[in-house]
N, CA, C and O atoms as a printed pandas DataFrame, in Angstrom:
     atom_number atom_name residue_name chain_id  residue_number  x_coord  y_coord  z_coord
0              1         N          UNK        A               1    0.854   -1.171    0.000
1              2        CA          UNK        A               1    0.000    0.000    0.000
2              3         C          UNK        A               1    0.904    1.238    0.000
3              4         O          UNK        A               1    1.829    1.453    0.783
4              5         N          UNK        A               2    0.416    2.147   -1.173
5              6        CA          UNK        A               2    1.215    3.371   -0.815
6              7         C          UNK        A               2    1.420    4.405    0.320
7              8         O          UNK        A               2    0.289    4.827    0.559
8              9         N          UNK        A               3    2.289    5.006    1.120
9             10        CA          UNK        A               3    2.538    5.622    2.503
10            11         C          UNK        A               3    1.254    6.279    2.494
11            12         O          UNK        A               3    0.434    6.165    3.405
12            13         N          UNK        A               4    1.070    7.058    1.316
13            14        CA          UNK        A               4   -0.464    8.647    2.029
14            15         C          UNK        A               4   -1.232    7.694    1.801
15            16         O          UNK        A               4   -1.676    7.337    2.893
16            17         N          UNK        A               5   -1.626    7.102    1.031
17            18        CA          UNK        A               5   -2.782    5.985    0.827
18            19         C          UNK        A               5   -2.961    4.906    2.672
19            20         O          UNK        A               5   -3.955    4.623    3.341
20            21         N          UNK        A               6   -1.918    4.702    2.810
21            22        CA          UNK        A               6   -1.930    4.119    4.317
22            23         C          UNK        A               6   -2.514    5.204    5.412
23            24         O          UNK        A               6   -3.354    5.088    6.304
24            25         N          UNK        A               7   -1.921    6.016    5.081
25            26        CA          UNK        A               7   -1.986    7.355    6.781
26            27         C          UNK        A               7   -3.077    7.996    6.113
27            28         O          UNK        A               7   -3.298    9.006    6.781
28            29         N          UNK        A               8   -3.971    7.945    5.039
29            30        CA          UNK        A               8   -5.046    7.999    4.992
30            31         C          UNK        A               8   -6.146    7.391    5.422
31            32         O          UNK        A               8   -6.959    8.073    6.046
32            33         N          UNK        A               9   -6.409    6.007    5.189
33            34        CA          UNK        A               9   -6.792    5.133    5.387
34            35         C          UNK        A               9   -7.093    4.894    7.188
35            36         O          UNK        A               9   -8.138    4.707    7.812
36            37         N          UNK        A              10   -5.210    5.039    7.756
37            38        CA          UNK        A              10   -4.980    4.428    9.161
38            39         C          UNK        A              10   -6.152    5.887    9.823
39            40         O          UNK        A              10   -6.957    5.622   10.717
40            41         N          UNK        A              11   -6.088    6.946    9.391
41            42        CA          UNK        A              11   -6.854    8.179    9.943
42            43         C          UNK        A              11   -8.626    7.802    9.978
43            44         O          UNK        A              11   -9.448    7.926   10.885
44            45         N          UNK        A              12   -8.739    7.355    8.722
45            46        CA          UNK        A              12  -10.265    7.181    8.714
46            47         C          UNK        A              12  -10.462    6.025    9.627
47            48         O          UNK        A              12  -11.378    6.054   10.449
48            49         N          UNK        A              13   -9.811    5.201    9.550
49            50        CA          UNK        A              13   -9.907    3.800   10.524
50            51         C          UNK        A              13  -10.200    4.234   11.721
51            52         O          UNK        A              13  -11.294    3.983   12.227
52            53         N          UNK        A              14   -9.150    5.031   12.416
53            54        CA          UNK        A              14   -9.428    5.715   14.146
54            55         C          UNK        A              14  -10.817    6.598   14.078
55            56         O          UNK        A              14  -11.419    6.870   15.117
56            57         N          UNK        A              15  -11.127    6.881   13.225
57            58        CA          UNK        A              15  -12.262    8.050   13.499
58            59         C          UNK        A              15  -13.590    6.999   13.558
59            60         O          UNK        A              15  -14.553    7.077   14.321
60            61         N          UNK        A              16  -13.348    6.058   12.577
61            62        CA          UNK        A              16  -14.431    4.640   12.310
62            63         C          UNK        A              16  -14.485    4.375   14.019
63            64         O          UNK        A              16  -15.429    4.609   14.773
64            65         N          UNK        A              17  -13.170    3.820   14.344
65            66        CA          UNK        A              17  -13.266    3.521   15.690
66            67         C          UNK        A              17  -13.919    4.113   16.657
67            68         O          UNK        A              17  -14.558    3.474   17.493
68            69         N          UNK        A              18  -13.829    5.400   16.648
69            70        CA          UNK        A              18  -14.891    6.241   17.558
70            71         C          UNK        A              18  -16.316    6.301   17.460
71            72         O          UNK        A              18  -17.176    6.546   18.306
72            73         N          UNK        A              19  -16.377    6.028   16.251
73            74        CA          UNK        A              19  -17.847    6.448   16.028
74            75         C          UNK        A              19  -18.596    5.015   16.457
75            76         O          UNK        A              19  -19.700    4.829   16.969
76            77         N          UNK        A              20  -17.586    4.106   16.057
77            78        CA          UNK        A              20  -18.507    2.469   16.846
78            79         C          UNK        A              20  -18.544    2.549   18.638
79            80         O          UNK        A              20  -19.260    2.088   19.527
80            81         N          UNK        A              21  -17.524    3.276   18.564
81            82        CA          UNK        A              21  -17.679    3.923   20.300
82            83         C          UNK        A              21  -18.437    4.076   20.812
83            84         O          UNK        A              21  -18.831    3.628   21.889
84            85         N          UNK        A              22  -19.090    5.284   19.600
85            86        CA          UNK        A              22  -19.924    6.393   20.210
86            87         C          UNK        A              22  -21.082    5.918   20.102
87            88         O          UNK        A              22  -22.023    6.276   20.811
88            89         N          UNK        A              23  -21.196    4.428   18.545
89            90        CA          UNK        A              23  -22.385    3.709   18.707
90            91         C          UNK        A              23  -22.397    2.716   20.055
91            92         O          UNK        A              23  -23.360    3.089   20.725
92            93         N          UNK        A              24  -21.995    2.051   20.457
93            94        CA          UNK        A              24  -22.060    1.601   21.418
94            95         C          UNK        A              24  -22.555    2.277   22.755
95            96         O          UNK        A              24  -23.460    1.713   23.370
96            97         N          UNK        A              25  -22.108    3.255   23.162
97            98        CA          UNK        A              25  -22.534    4.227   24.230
98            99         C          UNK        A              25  -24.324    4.669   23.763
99           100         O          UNK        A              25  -25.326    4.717   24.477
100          101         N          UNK        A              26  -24.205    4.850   22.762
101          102        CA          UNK        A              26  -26.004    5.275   22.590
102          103         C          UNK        A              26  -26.944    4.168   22.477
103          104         O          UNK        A              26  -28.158    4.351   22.387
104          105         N          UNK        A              27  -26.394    3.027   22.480
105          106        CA          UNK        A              27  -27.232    1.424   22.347
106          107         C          UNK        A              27  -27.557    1.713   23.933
107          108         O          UNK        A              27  -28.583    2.234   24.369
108          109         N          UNK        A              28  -26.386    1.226   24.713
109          110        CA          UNK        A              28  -26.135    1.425   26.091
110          111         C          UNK        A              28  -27.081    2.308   26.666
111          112         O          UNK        A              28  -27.766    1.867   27.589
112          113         N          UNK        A              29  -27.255    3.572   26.255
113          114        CA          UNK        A              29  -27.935    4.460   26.757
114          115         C          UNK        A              29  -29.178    4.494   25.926
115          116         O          UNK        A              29  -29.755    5.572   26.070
116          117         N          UNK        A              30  -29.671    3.829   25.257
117          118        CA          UNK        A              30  -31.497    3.359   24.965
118          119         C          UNK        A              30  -31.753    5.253   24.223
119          120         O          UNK        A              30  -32.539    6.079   24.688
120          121         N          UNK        A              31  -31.026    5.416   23.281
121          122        CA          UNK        A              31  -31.228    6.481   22.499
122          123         C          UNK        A              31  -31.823    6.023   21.775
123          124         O          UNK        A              31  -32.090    4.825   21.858
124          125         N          UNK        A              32  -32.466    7.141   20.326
125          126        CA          UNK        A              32  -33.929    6.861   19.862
126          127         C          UNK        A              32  -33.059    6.415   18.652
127          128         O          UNK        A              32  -31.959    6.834   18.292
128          129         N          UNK        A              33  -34.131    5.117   17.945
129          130        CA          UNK        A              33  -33.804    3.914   17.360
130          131         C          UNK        A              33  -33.251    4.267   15.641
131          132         O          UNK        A              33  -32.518    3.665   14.857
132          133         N          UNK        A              34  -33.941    5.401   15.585
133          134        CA          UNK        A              34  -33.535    6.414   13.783
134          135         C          UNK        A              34  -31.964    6.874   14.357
135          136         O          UNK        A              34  -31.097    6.770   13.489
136          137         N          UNK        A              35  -31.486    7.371   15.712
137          138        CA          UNK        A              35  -30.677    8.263   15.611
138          139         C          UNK        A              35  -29.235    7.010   15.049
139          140         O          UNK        A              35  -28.415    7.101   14.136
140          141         N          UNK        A              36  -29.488    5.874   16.149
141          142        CA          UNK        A              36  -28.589    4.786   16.530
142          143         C          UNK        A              36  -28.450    4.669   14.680
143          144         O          UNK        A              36  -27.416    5.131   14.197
144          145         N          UNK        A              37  -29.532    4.036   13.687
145          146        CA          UNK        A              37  -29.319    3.590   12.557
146          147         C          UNK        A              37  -28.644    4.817   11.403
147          148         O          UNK        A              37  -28.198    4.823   10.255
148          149         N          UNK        A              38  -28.884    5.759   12.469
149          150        CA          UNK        A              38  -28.169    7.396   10.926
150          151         C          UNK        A              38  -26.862    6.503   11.524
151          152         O          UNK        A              38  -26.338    5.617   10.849
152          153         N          UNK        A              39  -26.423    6.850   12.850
153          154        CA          UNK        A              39  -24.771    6.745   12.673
154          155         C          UNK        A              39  -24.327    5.698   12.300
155          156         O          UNK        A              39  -23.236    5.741   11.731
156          157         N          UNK        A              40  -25.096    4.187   12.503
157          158        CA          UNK        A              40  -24.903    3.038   11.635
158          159         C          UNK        A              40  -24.306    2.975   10.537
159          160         O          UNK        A              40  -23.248    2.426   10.229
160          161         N          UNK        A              41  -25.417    3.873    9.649
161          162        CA          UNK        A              41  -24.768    4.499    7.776
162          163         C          UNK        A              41  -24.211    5.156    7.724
163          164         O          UNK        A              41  -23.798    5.344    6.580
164          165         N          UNK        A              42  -23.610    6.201    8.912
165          166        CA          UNK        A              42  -22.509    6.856    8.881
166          167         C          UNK        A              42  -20.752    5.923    8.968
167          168         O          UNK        A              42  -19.708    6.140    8.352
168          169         N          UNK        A              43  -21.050    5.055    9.843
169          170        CA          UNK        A              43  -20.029    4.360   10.300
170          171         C          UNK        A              43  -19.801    3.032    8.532
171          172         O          UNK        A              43  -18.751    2.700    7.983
172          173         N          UNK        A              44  -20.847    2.750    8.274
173          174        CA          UNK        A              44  -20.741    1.996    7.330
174          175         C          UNK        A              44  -20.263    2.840    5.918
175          176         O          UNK        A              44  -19.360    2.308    5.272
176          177         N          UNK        A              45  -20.753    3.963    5.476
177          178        CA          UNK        A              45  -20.382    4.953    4.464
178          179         C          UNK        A              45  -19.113    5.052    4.544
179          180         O          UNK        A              45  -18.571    4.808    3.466
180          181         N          UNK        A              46  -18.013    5.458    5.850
181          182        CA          UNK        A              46  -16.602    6.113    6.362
182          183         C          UNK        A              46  -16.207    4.560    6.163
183          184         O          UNK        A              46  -15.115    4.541    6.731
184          185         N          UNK        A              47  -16.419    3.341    5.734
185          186        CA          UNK        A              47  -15.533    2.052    5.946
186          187         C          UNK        A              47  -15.732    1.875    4.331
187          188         O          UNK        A              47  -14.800    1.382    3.696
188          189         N          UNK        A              48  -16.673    2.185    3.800
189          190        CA          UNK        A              48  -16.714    2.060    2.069
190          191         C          UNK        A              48  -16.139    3.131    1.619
191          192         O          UNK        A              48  -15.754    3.181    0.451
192          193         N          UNK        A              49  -15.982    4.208    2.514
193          194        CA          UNK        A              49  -15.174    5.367    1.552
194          195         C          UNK        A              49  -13.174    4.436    1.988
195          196         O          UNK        A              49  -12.403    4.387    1.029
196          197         N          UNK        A              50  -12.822    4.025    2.962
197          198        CA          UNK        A              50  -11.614    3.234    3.299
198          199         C          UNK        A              50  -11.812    1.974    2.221
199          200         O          UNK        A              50  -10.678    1.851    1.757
200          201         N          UNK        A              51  -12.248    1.461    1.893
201          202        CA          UNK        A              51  -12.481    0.305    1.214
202          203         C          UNK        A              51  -12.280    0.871   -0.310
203          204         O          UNK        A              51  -11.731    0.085   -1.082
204          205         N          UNK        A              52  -12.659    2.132   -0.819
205          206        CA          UNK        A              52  -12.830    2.180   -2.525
206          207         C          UNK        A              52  -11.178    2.998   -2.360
207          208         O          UNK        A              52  -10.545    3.373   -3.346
208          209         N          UNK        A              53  -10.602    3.187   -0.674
209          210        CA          UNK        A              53   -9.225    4.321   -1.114
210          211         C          UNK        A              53   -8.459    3.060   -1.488
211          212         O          UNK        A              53   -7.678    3.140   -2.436
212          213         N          UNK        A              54   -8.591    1.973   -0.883
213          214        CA          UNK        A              54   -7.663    0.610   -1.207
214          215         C          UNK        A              54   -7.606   -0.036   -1.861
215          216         O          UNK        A              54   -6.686   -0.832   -2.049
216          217         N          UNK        A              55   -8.546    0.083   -2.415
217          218        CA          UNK        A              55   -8.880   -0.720   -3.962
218          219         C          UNK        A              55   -8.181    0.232   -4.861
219          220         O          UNK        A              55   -7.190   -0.283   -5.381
220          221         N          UNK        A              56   -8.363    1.273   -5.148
221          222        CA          UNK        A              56   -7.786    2.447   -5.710
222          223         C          UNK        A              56   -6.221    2.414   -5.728
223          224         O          UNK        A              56   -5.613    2.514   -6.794
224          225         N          UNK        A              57   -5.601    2.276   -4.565
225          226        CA          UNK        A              57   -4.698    1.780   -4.237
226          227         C          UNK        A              57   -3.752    0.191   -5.239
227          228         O          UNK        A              57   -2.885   -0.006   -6.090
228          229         N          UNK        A              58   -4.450   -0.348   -4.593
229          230        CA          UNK        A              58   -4.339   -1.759   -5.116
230          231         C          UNK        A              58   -3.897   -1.396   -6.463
231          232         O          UNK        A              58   -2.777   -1.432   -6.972
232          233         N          UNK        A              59   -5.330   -0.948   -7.041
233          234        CA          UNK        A              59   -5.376   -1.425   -9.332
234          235         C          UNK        A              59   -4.044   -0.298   -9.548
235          236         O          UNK        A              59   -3.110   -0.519  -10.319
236          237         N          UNK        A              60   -4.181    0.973   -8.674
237          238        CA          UNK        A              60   -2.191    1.601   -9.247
238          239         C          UNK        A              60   -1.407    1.415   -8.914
239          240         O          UNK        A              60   -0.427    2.146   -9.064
240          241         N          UNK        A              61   -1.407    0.290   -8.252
241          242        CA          UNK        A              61   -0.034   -0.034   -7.514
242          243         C          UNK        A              61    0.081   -1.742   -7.988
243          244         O          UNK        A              61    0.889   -2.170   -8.812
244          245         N          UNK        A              62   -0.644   -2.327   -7.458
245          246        CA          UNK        A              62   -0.173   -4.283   -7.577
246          247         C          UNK        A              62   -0.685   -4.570   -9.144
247          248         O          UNK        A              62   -0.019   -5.182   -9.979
248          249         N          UNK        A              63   -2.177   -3.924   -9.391
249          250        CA          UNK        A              63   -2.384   -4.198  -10.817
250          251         C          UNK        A              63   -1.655   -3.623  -11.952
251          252         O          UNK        A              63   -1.446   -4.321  -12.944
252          253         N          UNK        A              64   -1.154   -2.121  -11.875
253          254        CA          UNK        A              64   -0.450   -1.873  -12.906
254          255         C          UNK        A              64    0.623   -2.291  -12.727
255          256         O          UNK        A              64    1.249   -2.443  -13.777
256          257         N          UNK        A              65    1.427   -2.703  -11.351
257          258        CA          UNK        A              65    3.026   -3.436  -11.593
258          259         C          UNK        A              65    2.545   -5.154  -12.185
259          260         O          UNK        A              65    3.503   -5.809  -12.597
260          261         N          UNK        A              66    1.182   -5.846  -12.231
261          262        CA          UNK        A              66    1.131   -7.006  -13.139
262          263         C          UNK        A              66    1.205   -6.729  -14.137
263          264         O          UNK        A              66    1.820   -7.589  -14.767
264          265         N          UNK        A              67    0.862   -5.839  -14.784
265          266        CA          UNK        A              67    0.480   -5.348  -16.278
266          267         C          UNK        A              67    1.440   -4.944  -16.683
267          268         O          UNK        A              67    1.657   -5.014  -17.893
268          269         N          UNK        A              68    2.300   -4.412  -15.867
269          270        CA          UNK        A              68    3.546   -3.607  -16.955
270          271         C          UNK        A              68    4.411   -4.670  -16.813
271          272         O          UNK        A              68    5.250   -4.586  -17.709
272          273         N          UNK        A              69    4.711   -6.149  -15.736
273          274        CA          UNK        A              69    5.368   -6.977  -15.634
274          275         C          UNK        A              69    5.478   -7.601  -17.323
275          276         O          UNK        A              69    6.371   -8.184  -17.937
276          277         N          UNK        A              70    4.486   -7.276  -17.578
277          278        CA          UNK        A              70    3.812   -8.628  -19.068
278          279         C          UNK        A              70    3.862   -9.834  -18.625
279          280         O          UNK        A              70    4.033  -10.648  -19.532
280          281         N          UNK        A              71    3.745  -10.464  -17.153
281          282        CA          UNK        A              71    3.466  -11.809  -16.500
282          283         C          UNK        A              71    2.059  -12.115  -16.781
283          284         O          UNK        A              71    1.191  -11.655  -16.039
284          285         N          UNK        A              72    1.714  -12.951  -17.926
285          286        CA          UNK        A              72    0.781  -13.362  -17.652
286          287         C          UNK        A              72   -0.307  -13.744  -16.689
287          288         O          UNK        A              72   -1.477  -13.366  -16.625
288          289         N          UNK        A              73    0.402  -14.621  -15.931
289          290        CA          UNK        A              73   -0.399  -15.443  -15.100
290          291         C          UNK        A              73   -0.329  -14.773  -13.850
291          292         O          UNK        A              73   -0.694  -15.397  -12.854
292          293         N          UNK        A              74    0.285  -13.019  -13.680
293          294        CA          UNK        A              74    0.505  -12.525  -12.145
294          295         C          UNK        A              74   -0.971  -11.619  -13.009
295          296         O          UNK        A              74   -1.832  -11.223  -12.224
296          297         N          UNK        A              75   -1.160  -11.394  -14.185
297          298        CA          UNK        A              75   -2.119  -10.357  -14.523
298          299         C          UNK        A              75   -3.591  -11.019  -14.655
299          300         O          UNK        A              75   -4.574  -10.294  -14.812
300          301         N          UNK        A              76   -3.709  -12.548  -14.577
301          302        CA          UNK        A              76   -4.746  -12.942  -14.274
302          303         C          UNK        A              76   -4.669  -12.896  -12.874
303          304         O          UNK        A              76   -5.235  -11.901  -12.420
304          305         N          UNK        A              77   -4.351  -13.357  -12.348
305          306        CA          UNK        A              77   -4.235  -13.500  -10.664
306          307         C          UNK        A              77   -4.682  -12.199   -9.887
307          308         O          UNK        A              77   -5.396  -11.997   -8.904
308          309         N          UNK        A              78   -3.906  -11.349  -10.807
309          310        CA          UNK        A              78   -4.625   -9.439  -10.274
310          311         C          UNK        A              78   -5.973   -9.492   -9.933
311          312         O          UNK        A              78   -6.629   -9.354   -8.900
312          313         N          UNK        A              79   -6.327   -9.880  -11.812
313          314        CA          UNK        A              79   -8.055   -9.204  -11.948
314          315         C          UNK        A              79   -8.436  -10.199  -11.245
315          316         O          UNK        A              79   -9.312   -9.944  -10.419
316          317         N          UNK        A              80   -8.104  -11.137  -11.295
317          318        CA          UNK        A              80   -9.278  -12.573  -10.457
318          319         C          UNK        A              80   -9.619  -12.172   -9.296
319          320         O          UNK        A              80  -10.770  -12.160   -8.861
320          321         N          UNK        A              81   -8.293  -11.698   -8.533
321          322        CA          UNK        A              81   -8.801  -11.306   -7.246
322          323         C          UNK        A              81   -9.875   -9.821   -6.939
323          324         O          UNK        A              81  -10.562   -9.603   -5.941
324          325         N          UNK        A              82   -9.712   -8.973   -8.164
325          326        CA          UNK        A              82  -10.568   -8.186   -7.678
326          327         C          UNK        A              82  -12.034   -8.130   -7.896
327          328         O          UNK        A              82  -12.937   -7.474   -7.376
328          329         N          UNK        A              83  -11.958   -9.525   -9.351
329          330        CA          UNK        A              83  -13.288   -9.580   -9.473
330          331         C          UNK        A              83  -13.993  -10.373   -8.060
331          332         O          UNK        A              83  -15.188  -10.249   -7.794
332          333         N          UNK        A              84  -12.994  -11.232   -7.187
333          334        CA          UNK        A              84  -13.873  -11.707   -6.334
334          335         C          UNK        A              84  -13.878  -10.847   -5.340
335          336         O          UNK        A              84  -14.789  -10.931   -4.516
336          337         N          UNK        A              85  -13.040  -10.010   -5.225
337          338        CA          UNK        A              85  -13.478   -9.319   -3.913
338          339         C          UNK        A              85  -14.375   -8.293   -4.123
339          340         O          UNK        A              85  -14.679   -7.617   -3.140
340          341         N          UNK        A              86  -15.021   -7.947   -5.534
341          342        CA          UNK        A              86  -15.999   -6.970   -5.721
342          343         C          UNK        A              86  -17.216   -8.083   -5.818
343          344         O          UNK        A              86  -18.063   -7.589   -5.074
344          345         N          UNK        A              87  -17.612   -8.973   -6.187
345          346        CA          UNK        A              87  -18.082  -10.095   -6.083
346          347         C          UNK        A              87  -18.895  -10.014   -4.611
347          348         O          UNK        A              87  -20.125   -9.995   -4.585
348          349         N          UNK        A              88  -18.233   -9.978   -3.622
349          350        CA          UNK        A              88  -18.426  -10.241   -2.560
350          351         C          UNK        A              88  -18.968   -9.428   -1.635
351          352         O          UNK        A              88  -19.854   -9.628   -0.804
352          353         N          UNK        A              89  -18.042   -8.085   -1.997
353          354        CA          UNK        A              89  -19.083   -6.401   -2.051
354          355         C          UNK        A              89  -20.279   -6.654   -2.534
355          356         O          UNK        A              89  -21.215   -6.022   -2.046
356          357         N          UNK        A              90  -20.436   -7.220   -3.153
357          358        CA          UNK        A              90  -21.888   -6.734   -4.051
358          359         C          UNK        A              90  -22.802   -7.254   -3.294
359          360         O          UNK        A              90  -23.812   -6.574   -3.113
360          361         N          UNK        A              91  -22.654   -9.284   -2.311
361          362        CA          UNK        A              91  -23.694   -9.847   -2.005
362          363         C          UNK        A              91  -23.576   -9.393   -0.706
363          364         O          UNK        A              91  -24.203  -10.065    0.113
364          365         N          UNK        A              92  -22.665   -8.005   -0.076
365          366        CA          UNK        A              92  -23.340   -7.893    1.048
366          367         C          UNK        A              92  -24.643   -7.043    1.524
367          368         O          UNK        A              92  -25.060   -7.146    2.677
């Protein structure tokens, strides 16, 4: 993973962390049931915005060093994996 791409990422991660915090404390404390599910999609939105920086990541960094390798079989191995891990995005 590239360095700003990391200390990007590692930043949104800690803030993710708080906010499951902060969900937890309002479960705990029997807050009203719309407020608990906004920050839900908040907390879930801030882990898909970390998720599309790494993928992003990934296809300019591991996929274009398969591609410019001209390794065949490292440039199937690339896409395979991202078709399954978008694959897998999709059925959640």
């Amino acid at each position: 993973m590239q360095n700003d791409t990391k200390k990007a990422c590692l930043s949104r991660l800690n803030r993710v962390e708080g906010q499951v915090r902060g969900l937890a404390k309002m479960v705990e404390d029997d807050r009203y049931c719309i407020d608990v599910v906004t920050q839900v999609q908040a907390v879930i939105a801030a882990l898909k915005k970390v998720e599309s920086e790494i993928l992003k990541d990934h296809i300019s960094h591991c996929v274009e060093h398969a591609i410019k390798s001209g390794d065949k079989k490292a440039q199937r191995e690339k896409v395979q994996e991202l078709v399954d891990t978008l694959s897998r995005a999709r059925q959640l």
